[in-house]
C-alpha positions in Angstrom: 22.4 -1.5 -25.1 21.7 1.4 -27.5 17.8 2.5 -27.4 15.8 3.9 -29.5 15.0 7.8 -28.9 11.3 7.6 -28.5 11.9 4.6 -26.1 14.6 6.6 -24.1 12.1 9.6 -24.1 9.6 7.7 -22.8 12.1 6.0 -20.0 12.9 9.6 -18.6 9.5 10.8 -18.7 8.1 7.8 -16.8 11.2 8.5 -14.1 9.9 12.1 -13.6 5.5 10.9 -13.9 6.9 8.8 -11.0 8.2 11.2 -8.8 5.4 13.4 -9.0 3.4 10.5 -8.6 4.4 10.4 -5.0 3.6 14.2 -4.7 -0.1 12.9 -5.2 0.1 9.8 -2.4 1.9 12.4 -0.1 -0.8 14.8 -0.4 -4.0 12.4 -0.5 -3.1 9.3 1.4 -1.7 8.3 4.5 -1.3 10.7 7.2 -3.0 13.3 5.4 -6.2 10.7 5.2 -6.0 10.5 8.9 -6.1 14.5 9.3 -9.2 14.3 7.2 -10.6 11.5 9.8 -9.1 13.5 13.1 -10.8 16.6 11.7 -14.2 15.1 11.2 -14.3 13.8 14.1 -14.4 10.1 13.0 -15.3 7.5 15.3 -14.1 3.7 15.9 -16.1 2.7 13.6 -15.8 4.6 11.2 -11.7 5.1 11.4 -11.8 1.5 11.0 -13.6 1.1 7.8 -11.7 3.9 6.7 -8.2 2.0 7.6 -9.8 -1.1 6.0 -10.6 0.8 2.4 -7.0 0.3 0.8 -6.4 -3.3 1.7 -10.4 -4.3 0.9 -9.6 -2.7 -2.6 -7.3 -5.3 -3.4 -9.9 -7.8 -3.7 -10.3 -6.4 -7.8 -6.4 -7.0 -8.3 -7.5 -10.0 -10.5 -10.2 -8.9 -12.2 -8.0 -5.4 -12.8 -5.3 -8.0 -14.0 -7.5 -9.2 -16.8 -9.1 -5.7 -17.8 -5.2 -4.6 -18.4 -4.8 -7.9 -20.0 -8.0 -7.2 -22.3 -8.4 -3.6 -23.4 -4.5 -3.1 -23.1 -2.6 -1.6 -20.3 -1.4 2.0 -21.5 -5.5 2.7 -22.1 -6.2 1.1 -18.6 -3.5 2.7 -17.1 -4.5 6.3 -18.1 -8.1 6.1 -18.0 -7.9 4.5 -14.5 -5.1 7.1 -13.3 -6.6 9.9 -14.8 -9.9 9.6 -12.4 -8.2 8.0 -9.5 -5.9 11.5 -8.8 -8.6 13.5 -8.6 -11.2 11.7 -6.3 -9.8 13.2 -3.7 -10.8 16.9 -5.3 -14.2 16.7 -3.5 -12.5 17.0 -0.6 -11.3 20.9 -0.9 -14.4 22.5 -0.3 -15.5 20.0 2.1 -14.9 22.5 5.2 -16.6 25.1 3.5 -19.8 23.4 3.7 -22.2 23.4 5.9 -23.2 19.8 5.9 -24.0 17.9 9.0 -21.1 15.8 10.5 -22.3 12.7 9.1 -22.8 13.4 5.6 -19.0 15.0 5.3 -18.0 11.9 6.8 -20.0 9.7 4.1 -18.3 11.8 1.6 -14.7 11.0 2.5 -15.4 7.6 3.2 -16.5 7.8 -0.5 -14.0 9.5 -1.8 -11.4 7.6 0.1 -13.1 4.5 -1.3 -12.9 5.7 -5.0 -9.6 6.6 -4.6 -8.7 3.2 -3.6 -10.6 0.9 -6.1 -9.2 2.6 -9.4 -5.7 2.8 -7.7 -5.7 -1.1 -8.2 -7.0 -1.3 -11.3 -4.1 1.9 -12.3 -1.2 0.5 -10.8 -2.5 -3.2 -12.2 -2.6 -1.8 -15.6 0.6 0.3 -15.0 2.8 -2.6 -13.9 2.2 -4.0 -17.6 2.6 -1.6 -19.4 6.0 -0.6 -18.1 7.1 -4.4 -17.9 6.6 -4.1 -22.0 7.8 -0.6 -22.2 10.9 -1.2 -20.4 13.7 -4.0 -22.4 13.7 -7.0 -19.8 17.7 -6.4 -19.5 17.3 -2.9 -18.2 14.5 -4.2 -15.7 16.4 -4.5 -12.2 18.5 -1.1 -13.1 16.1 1.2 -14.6 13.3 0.5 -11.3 16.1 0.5 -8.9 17.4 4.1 -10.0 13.5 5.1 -10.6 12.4 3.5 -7.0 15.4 5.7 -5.7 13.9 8.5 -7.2 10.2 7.9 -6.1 11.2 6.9 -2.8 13.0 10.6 -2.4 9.8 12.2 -3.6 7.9 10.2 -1.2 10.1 10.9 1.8 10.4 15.0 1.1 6.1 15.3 0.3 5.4 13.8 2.9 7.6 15.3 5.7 6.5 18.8 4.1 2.9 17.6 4.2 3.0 16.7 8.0 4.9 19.8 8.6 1.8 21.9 7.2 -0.6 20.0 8.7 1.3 20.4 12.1 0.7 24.1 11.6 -3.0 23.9 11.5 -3.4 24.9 14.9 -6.8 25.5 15.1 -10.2 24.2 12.7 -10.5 27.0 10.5 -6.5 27.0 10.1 -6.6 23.0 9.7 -9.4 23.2 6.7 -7.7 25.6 5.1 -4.4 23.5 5.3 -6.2 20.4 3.8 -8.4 22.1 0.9 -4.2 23.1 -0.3 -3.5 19.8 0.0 -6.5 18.3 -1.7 -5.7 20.9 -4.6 -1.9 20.2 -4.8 -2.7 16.6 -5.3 -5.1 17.0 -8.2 -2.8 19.3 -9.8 0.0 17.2 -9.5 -2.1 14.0 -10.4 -3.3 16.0 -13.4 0.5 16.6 -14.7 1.1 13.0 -14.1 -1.4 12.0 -16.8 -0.1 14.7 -19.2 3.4 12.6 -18.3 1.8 9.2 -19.0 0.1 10.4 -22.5 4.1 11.1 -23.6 4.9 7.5 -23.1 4.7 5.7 -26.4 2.7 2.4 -26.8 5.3 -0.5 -27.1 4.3 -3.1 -29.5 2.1 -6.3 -27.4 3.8 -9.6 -26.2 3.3 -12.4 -28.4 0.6 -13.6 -26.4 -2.6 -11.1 -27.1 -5.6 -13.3 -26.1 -7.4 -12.9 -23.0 -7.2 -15.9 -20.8 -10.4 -17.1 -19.5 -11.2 -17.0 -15.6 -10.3 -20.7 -15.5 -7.3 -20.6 -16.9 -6.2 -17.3 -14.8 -6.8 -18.9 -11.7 -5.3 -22.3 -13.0 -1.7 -21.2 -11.0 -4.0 -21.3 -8.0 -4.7 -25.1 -7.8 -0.9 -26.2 -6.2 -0.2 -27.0 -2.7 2.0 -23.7 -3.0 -0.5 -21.8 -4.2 -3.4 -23.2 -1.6 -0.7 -22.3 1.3 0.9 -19.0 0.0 -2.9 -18.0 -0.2 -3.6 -19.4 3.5 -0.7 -17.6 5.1 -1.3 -14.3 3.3 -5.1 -14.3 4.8 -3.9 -15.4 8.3 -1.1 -12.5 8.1 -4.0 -10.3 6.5 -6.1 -10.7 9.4 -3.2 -10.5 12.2 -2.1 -7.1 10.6 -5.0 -5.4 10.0 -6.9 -5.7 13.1 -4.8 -2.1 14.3 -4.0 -1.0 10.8 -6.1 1.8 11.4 -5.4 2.6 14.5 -1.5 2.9 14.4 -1.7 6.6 13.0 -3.8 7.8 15.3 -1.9 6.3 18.4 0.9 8.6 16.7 -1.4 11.3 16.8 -3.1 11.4 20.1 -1.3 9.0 23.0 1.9 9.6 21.6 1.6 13.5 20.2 4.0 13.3 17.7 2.6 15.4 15.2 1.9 15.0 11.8 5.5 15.5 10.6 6.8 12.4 12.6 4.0 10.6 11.8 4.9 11.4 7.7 9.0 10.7 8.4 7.3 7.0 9.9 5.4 6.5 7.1 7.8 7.4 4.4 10.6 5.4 5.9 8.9 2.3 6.0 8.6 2.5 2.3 12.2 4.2 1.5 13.2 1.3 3.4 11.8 -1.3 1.6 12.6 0.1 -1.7 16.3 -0.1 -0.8 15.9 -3.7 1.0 14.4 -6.1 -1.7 17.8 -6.1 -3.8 19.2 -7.5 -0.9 16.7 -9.7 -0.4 16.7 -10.9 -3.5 20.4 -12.3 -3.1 19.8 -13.6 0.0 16.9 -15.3 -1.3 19.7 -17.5 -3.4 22.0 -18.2 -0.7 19.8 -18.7 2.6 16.5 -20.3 1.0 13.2 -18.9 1.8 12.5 -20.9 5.0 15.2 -19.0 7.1 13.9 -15.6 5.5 10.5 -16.7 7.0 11.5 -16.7 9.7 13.4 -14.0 10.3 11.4 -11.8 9.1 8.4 -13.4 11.3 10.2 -13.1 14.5 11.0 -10.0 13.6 7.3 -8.3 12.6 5.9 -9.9 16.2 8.0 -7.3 17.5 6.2 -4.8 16.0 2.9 -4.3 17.7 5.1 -4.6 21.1 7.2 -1.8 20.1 4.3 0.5 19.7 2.7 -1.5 23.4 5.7 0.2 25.0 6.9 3.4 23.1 6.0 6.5 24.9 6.5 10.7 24.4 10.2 9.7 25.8 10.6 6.4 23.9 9.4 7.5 20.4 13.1 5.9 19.1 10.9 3.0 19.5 9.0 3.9 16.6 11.8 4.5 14.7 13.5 0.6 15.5 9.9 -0.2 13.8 10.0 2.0 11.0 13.3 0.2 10.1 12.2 -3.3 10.8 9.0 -3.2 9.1 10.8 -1.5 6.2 13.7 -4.1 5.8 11.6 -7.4 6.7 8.2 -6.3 5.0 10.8 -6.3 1.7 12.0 -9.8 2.6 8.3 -11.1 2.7 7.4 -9.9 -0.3 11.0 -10.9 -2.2 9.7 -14.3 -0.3 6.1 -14.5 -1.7 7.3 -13.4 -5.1 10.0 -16.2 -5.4 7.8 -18.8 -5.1 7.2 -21.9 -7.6 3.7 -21.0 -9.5 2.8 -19.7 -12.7 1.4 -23.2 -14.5 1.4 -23.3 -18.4 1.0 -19.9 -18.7 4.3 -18.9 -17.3 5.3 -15.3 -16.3 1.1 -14.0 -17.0 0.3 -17.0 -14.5 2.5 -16.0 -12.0 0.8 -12.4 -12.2 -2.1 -13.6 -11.9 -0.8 -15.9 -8.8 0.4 -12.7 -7.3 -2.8 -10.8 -7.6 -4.6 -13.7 -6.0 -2.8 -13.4 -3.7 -3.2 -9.7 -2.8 -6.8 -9.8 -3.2 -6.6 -12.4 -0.6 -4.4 -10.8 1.7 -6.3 -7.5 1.4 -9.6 -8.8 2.0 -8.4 -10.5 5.3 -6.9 -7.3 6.2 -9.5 -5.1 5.5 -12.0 -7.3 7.2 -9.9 -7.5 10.2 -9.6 -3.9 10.2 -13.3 -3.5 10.1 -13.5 -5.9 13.2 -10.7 -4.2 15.1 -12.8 -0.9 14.9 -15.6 -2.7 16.6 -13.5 -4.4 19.1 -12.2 -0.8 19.9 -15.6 0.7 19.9 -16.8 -1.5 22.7 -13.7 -1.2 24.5 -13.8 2.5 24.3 -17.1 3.0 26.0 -15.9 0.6 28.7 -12.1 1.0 29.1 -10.9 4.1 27.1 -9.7 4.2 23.5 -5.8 3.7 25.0 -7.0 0.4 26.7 -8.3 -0.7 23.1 -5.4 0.4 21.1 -2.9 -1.8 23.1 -5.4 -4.9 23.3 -5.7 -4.9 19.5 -1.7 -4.7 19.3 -1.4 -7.6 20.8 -4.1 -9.4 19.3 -2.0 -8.6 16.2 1.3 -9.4 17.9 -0.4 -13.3 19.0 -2.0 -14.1 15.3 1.6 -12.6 13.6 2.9 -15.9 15.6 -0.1 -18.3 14.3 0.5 -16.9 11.0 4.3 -17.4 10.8 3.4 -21.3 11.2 1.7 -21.2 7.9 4.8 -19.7 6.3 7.0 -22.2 7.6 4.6 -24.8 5.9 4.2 -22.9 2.9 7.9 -22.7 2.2 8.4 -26.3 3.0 5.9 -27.2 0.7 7.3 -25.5 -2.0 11.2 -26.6 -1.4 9.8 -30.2 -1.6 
């Protein structure tokens, strides 16, 4: 379909913001965040409300749902990215100073919080505004080719990232490391907002007003609904009870390094960017109940994996990597699939979804929070190994309780 100049400038300037973009998350987030934590000197506790930051930030993807919806999502979007990539700045001269342990800890738990909030409310607002930017029959092939792109960026920053910080090999050598990351992601989130300003307005949807609160959570009042939102705080809770303490079993049982620990995390997502299409046609043909399942069965494996992996068995990381890449896709192809929206149609199902992320993050970052307990009493008492391996499979047993509500939830909404 032919398009307009300033709408196909704006297409392959969001394709480039987008792959810088990643620069930021591979510089900021992730295993770079737990190099900050290892090189404080974080504790249990503290790791673990750390962990549970991102996932307790998702509790404001409704409210940020309806801020987009209100004062427009291209202003949302770049006021909320425009802060968001550089909360993290702080950070740089943090091994400069000589603060006490405690209050440099306070500060990345602050900055790490920050950076999580208004990355809801940005990516919220984002999501919009490229769903109106973008012509709804160039939808599935302009974010394929762009997720192609992203997930390259992501893969390549975050492999060099780990690299660097592998080379840190002592304090004053690991500081200096991450104050050049903390200032290569606030550069690069500063040309991503330069990017986002060169993206034209579109014109709004038909439907301008507000919804109220009622009426936003209105999609929430079906048997679907009530069930998606049980199994997604049930998964929540199963998953996030050794969110946080994955990376570091990377780190120190295992000794992997950063590098592997990045070429892990990066998979995971490269892997799910190129799964959902092929979820999404399987969706059609096998019906959400047997993708439930399999993809149940097959994240219970998970925590066992990482039970049993050792220095000579790190392939089983790898076998996770690709499971938790291809099934986490399926879930979500799953979740998104599902019968709700109500009267107001595709802005109800958003608002469904973001419901249901608030709800799932909440459980997780609770969970996460309780983990890092359960591991700090362990730890005094049994060694931080002994804790690790408990809360796996913890996580492994409630995967299992929580597949049960899937199986119900999907029934529920084939009948």
């Amino acid at each position: 379909m032919p398009l307009h100049p300033l709408l196909r400038r704006s297409l392959r300037i969001s394709a480039v913001e987008g792959v810088v973009a990643e620069v930021v998350g591979a510089c900021a987030t992730g295993g770079v965040l737990t190099a900050w934590s290892i090189y404080l000197g974080l504790g249990p506790v503290l790791l673990g409300l750390l962990g549970a930051l991102p996932f307790a930030a998702q509790l404001l993807q409704l409210p940020a749902a309806m801020l987009s919806r209100r004062a427009g999502p291209r202003r949302t979007a770049l006021a909320a990215v425009a802060v968001s990539r550089q909360t993290m700045l702080p950070l740089a001269i943090l091994p400069f100073l000589r603060f006490s342990p405690f209050v440099k800890e306070i500060v990345l738990l602050c900055c790490a919080g920050a950076s999580a909030i208004l990355g809801v409310v940005a990516n919220s607002s984002w999501t919009r505004w490229m769903a109106e930017l973008v012509p709804r029959p160039l939808h599935r092939r302009y974010f394929a080719r762009r997720n192609v792109l992203c997930a390259v960026s992501s893969v390549a920053g975050s492999f060099a990232a780990g690299v660097a910080l592998d080379g840190g090999v002592n304090a004053a050598a690991a500081g200096a490391v991450l104050t050049a990351l903390a200032l290569t992601a606030s550069a690069a989130g500063l040309c991503t907002v330069l990017l986002l300003r060169l993206q034209h307005e579109p014109a709004p949807d038909a439907e301008t007003s507000a919804p109220t609160l009622q009426e936003a959570l209105a999609p929430l009042r079906t048997d679907v609904a009530r069930r998606a939102l049980a199994f997604e705080v049930a998964w929540g809770t199963a998953t996030g009870l050794a969110a946080a303490f994955y990376p570091l079993h990377i780190f120190g049982e295992l000794r992997a390094g950063f590098a592997r620990m990045a070429a892990f995390g990066s998979g995971v997502a490269a892997l799910r960017t190129f799964a959902a299409p092929v979820w999404a046609s399987l969706l059609k043909r096998a019906g959400p109940r047997r993708i439930v399942v399999a993809c149940a069965v097959g994240l219970t494996l998970s925590p066992a994996l990482w039970m049993f992996a050792g220095w000579g068995f790190l392939w089983m990381l790898a076998l996770d990597a690709a499971l938790c890449g291809v099934l986490m896709a399926g879930y979500g192809v799953m979740v998104g699939a599902l019968p709700v929206g109500g009267r107001l149609g595709a802005p109800g199902r958003a608002y469904f979804l973001a419901a249901v992320a608030s709800a799932g993050g909440l459980a997780t970052g609770l969970a996460s929070t309780c983990g890092a307990a359960i591991a700090h009493f362990l730890t005094t008492r049994a060694g931080l190994v002994v804790a690790m391996h408990l809360l796996f499979l913890l996580g492994a047993i409630g995967r299992i309780l929580a597949a049960v509500l899937g199986l119900r939830m999907v029934e529920d909404a084939a009948s």
